[in-house]
N, C-alpha and C positions, 0 to 999 in steps of 0.2 A: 504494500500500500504506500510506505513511505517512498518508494523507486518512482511513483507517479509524478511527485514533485518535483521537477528537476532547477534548478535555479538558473537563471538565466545571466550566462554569460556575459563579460564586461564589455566584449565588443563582438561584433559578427565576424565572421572570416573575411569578410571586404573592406570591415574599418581596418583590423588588424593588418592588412595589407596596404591600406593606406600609409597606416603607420609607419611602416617599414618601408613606405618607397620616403615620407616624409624622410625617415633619416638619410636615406640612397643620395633622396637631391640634396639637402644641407651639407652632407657630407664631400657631395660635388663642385663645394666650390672654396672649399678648406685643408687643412692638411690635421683638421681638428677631428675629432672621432664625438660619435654621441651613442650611449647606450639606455635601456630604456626597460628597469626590473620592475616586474607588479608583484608583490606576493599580498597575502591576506592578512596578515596580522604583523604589526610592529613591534619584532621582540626586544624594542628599548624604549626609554619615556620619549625619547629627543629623537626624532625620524631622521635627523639630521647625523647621529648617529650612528643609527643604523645602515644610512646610504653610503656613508663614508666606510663600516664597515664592508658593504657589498663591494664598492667603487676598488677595493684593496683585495678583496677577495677573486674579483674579475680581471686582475690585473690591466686594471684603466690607468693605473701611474705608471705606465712603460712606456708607454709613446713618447714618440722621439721630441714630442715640442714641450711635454707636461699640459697640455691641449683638448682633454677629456671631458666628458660634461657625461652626468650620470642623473638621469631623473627617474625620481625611487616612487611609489606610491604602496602603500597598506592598504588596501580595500575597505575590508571589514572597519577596521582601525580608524578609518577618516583620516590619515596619514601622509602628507607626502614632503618632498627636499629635491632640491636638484642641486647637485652637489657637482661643483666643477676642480679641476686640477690647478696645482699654482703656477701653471704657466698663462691659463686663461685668468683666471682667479686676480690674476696682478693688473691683468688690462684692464678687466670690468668690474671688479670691486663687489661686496657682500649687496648693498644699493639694488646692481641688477639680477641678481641672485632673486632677492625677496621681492623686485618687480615679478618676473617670471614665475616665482609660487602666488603669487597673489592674481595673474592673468590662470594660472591653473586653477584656483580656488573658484572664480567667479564663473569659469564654464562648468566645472566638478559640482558647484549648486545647484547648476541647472540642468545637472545630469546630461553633460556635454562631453562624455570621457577623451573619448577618440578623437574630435575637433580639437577641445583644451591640449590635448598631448601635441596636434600634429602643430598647430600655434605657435606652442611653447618651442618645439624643436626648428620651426621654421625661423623664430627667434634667436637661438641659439647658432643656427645656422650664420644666421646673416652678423651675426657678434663676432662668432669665429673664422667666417670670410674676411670682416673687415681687419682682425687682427695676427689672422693666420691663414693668410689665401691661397689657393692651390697652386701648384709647381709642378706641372707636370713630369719635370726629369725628376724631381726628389720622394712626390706623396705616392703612397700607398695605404690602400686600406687597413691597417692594421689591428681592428676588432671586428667581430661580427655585427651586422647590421640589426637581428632579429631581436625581438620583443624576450625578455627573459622574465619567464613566470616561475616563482620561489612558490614554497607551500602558503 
């Protein structure tokens, strides 16, 4: 009886695809990387945290600029941080940091998941274009693009 109910996923397979072409172009005009974890519950008080724990766990501080931007979200939790490296970090400062959660919170109220993400990462994009533009003899992809869903 309980198998009946199934809860309805956070995005359809064509937002989730959106998503990930969202990172494909930001990423096409930077040598910056964006990754992008959803898991359900924030195993820390400070989501900030936490993403920084992931952001280290995924090996996003390797890249060659320190250039990484990592946007974490907790589901259940109401939780989220985008958490960037201190090569971006030093360009754009904590300021656009809490713009970009605050542009996430305003579509996440209106149960806007998958636009607020693709936004936010288009924002990010255009941050890390302006401060770490593509080269095409030097850049390489060097994380993967897809959506990373934790427990």
């Amino acid at each position: 009886m309980f198998g009946l109910f199934k809860k309805r996923p956070l995005f359809s397979e064509e937002e989730q695809q959106q998503i990930v072409e969202a990172v494909r172009h930001a990423e096409q005009r930077t040598s910056g990387e964006v990754r992008i974890f959803i898991e359900s519950c924030c195993r820390y008080v400070d989501a900030l945290d936490r993403a920084g724990e992931i952001f280290f766990n995924l090996k996003m501080d390797q890249t060659k600029d320190r250039n990484a931007v990592l946007l974490y979200i907790a589901v259940k939790d109401r939780q989220l941080a985008v958490f960037g490296d201190e090569g971006i970090h030093r360009k754009v400062g904590t300021a656009y940091w809490n713009n970009e959660v605050g542009l996430l919170l305003r579509n996440f109220n209106k149960e806007d998941y998958a636009d607020g993400i693709r936004t936010c990462v288009k924002d990010i994009g255009e941050a890390l274009h302006q401060h770490f533009p593509y080269d095409k003899d030097t850049d390489k992809n060097e994380l993967p693009d897809n959506i990373v869903f934790g427990k």
